[in-house]
MARBA-3410 file (N, C-alpha, C, O; in Angstrom, 1 decimal):
137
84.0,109.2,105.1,83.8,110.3,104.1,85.1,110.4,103.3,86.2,110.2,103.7 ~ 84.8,110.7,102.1,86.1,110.5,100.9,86.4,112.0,101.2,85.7,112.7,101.9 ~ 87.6,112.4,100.5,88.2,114.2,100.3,87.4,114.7,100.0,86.8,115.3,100.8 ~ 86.9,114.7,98.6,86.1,115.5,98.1,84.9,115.5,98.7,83.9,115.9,98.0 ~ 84.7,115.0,100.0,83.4,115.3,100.5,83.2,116.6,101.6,82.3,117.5,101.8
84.5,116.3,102.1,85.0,117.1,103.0,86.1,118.6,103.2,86.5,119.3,104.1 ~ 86.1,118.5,101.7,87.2,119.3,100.9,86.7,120.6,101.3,87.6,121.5,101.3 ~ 85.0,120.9,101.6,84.4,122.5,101.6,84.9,123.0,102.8,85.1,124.2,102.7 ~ 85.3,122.4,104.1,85.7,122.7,105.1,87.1,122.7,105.5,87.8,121.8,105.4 ~ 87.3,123.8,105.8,88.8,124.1,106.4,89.1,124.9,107.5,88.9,126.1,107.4
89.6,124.4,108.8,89.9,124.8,110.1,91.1,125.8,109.9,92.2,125.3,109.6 ~ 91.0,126.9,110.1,92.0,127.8,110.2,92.3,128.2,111.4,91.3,128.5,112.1 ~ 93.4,128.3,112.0,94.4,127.9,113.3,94.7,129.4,113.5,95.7,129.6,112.8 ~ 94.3,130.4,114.2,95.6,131.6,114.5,95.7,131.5,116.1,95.1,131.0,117.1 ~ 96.7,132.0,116.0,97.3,132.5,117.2,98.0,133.2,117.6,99.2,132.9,117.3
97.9,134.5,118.6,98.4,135.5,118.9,98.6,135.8,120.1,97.9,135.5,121.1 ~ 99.8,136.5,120.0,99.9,137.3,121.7,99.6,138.7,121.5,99.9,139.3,120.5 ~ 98.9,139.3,122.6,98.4,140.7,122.4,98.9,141.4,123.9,99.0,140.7,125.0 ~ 99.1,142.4,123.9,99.5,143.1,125.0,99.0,143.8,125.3,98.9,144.8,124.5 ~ 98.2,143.8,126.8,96.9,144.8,127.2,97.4,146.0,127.9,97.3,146.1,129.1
97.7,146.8,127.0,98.5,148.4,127.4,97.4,149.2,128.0,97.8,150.2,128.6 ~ 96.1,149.0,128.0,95.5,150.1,128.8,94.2,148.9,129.1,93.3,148.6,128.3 ~ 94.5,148.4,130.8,93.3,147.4,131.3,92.0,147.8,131.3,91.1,147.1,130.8 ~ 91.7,149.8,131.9,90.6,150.1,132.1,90.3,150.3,130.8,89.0,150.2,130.8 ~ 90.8,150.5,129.2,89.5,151.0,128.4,89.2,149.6,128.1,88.0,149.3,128.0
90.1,148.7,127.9,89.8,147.0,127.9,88.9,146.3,128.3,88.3,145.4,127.7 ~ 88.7,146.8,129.5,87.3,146.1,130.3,86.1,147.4,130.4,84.9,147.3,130.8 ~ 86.5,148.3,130.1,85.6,149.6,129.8,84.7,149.1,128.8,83.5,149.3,128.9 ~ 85.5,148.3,127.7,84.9,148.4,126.1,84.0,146.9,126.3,83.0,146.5,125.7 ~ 84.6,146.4,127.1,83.9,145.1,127.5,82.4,144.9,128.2,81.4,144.2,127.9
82.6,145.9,129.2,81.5,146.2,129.8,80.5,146.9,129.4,79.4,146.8,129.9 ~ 81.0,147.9,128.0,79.7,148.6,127.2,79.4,147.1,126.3,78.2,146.9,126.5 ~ 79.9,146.3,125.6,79.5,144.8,124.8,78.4,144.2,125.6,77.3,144.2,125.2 ~ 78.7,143.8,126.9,77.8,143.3,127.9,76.9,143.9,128.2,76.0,143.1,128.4 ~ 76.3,145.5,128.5,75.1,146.1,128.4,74.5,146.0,127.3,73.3,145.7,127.4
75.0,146.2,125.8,74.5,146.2,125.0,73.6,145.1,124.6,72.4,145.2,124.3 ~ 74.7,143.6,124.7,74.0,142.6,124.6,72.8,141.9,125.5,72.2,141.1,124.9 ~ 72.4,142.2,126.9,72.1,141.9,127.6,70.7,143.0,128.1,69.7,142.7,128.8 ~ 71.1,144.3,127.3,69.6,145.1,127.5,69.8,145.8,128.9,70.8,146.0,129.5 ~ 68.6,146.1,129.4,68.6,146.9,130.6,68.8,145.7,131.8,68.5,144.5,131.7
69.6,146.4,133.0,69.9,145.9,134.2,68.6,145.1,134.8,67.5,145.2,134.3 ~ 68.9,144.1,136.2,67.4,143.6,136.2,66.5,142.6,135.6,65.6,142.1,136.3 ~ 66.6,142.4,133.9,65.8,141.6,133.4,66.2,140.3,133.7,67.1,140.1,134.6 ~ 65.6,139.2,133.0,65.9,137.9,133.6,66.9,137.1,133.5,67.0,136.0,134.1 ~ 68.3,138.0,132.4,69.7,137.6,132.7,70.5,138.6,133.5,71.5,139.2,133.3
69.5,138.4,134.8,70.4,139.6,135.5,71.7,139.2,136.4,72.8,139.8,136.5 ~ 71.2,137.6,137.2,72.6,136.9,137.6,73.5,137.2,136.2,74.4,138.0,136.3 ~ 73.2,136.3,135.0,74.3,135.9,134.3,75.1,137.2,133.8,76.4,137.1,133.6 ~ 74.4,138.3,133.7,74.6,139.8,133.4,75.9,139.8,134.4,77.1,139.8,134.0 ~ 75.5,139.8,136.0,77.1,140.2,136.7,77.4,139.4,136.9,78.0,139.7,138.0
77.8,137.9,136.7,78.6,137.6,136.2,79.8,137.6,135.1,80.9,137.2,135.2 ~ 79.2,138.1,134.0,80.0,138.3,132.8,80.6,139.8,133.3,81.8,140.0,133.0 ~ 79.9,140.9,134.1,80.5,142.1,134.3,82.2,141.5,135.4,83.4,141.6,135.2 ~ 81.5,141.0,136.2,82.7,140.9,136.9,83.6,140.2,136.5,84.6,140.4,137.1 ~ 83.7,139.4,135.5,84.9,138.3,135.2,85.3,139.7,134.3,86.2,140.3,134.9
84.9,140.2,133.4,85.5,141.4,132.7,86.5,142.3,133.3,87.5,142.8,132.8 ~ 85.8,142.5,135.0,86.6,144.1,135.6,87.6,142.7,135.9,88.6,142.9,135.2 ~ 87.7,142.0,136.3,88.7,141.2,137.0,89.9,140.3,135.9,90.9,139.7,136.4 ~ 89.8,140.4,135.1,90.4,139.4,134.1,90.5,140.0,132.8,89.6,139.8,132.0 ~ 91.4,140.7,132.7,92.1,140.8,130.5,91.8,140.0,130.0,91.2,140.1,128.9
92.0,138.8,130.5,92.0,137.5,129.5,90.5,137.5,129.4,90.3,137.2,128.3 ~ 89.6,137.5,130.0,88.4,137.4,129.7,87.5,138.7,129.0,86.6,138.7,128.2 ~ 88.1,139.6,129.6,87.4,140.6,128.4,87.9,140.8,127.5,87.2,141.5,126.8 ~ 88.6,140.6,127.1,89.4,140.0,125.4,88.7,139.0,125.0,88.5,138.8,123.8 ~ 88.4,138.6,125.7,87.5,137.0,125.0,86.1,137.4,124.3,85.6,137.0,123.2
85.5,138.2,125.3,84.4,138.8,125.4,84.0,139.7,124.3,82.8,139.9,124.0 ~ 84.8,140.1,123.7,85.0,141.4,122.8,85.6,140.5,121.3,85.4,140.9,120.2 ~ 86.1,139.7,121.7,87.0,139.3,119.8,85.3,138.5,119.6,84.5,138.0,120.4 ~ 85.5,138.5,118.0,84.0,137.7,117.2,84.5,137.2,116.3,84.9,138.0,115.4 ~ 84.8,135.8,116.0,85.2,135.3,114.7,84.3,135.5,113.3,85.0,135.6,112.3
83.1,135.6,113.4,82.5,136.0,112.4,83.2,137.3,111.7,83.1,137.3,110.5 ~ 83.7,138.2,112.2,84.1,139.9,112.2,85.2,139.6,111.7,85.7,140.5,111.2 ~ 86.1,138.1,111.5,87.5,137.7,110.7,87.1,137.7,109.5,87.9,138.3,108.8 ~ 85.9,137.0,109.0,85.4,136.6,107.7,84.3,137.1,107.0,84.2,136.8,105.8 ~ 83.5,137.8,107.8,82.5,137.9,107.3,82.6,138.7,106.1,81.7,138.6,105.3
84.1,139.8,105.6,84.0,139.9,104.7,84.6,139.4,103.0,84.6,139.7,101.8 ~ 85.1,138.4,104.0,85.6,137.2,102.7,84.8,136.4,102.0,84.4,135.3,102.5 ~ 84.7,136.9,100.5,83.6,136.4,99.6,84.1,134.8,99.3,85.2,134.3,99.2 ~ 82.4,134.2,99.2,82.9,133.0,99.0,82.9,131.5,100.6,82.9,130.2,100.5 ~ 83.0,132.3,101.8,82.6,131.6,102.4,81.8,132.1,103.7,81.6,133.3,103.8
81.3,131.0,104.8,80.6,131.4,105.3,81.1,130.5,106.7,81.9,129.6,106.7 ~ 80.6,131.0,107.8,81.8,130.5,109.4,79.9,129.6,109.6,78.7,129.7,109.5 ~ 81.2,128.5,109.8,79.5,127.4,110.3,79.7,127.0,111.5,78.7,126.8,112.2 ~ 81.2,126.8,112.2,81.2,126.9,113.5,82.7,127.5,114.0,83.7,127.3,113.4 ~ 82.4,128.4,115.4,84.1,128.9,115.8,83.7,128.6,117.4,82.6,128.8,118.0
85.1,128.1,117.9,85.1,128.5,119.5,86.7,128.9,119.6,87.4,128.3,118.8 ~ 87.3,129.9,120.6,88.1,130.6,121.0,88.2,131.1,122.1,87.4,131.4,123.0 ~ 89.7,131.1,122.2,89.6,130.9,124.1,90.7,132.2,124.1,91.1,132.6,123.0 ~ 91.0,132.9,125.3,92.0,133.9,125.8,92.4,132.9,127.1,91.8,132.0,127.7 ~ 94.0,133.6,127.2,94.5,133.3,128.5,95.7,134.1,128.4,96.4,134.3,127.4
95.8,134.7,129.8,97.4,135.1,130.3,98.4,134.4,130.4,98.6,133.6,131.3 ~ 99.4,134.6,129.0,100.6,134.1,129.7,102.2,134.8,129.7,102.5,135.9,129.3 ~ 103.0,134.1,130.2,104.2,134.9,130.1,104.9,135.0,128.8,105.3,134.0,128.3 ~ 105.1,135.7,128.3,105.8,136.3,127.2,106.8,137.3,127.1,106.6,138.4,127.5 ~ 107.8,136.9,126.5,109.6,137.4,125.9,109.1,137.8,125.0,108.7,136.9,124.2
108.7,139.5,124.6,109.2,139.8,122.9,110.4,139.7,122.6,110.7,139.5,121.4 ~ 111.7,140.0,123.7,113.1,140.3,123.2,113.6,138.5,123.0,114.7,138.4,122.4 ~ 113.1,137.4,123.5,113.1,135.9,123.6,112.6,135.2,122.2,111.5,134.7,122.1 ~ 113.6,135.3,121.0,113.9,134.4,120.1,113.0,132.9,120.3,112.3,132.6,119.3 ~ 113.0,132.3,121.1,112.2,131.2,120.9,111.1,131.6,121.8,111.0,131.0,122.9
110.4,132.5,121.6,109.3,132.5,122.1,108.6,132.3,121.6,107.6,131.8,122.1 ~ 108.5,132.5,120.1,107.4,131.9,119.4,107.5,130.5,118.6,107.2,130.3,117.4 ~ 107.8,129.7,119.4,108.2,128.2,118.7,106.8,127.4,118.4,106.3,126.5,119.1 ~ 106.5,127.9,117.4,105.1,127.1,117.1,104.9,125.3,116.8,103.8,124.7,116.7 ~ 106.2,124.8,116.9,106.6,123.5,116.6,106.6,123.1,118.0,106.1,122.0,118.0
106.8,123.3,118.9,107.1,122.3,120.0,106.3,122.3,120.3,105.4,123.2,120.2 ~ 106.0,120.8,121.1,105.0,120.4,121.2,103.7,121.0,122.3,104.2,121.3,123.4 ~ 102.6,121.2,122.4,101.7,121.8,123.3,101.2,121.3,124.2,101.5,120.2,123.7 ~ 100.8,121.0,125.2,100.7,120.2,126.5,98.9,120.5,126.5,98.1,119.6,126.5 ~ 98.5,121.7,126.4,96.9,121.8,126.1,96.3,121.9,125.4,95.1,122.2,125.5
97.0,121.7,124.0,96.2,120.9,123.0,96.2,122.3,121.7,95.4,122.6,120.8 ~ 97.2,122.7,122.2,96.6,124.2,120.9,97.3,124.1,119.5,97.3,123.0,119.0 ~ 97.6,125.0,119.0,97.4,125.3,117.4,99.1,124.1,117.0,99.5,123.6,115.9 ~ 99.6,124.1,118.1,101.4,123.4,118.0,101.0,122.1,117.4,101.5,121.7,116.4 ~ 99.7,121.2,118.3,99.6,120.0,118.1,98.7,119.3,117.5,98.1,118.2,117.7
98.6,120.6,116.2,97.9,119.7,114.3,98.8,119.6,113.6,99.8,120.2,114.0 ~ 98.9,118.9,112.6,100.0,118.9,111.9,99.6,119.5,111.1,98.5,119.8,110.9 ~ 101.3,120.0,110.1,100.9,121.1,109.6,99.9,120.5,108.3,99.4,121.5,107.8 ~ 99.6,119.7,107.9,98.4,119.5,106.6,96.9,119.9,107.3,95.8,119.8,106.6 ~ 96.9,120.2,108.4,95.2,120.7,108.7,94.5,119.4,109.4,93.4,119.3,109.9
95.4,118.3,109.2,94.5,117.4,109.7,94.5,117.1,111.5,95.5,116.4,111.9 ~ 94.0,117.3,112.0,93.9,116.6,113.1,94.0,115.2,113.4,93.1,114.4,112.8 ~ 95.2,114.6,114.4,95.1,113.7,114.8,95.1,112.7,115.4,95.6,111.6,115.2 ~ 93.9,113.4,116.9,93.4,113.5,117.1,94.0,112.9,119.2,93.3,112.4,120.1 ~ 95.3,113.2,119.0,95.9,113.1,120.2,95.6,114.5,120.9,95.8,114.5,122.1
95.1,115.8,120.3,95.5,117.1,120.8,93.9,117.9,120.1,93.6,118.6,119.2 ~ 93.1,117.2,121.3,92.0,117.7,121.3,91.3,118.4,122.0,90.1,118.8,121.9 ~ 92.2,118.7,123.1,92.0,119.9,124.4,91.2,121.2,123.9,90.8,121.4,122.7 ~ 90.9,122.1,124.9,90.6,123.2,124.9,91.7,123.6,125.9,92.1,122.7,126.7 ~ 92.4,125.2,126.0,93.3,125.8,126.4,92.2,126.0,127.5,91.0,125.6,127.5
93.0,127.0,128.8,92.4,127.2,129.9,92.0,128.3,129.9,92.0,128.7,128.7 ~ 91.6,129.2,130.6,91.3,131.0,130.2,89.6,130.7,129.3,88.7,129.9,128.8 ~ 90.0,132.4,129.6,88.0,132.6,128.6,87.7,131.7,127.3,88.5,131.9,126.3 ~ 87.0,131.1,127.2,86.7,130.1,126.3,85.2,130.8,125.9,84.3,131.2,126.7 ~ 85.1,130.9,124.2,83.2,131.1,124.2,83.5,130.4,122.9,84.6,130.3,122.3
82.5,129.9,122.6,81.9,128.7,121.3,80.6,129.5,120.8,80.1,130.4,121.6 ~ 80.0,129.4,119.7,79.3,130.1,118.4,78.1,128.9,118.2,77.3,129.0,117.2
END
């Protein structure tokens, strides 16, 4: 494929640290997402139902996962349209008062936003998915 074939598509990279100051409305708010989506208790995603409840009470990192929607990034930026997103959450250790904590340059070991270069292109050494809640679109 030449550039200009490929030119309509662009992979946008973020990455954030978030700090989960209050766990219960966190998985509170998670757990109302999961009824909603899923309908009354009992029907025929009732295994998959508690399992998504319980990874929620048990894990930040997954009901953060459960709750963010990439679509809800863009949906109101005219002009384009999300054709495909996957995004992952995970706990990790973090220094706000730690100066190199955010070294977006060194290199990533599981493949995250450190190891594209910066022109967008992938190259295809750092094609991992991180570990933690992962959901794909």
């Amino acid at each position: 494929m030449s550039t200009s074939e490929t030119s309509r598509f662009v992979r946008l990279r973020v990455e954030m640290v978030l700090e989960i100051t209050d766990p219960a409305a966190l998985s509170g708010t998670a757990l109302e997402s999961i009824a909603a989506e899923y309908g009354e208790p009992g029907g025929e995603s009732a295994e998959e139902r508690m399992q998504a409840e319980a990874a929620v009470r048990e894990d930040g990192a997954e009901a953060l996962a459960s709750l963010v929607d990439p679509f809800d990034l863009v949906s109101e930026v005219p002009g384009v349209e999300l054709t495909q997103a996957s995004w992952s959450s995970e706990t990790v250790d973090y220094d706000p008062d730690d100066p190199d904590g955010w070294d977006l340059d060194d290199e990533d070991d599981e493949g995250g936003a450190a190891g594209v270069p910066h022109n967008g292109e992938d190259d295809g050494e750092h094609s991992g998915a991180s570990s933690g809640a992962e959901r794909r679109m």
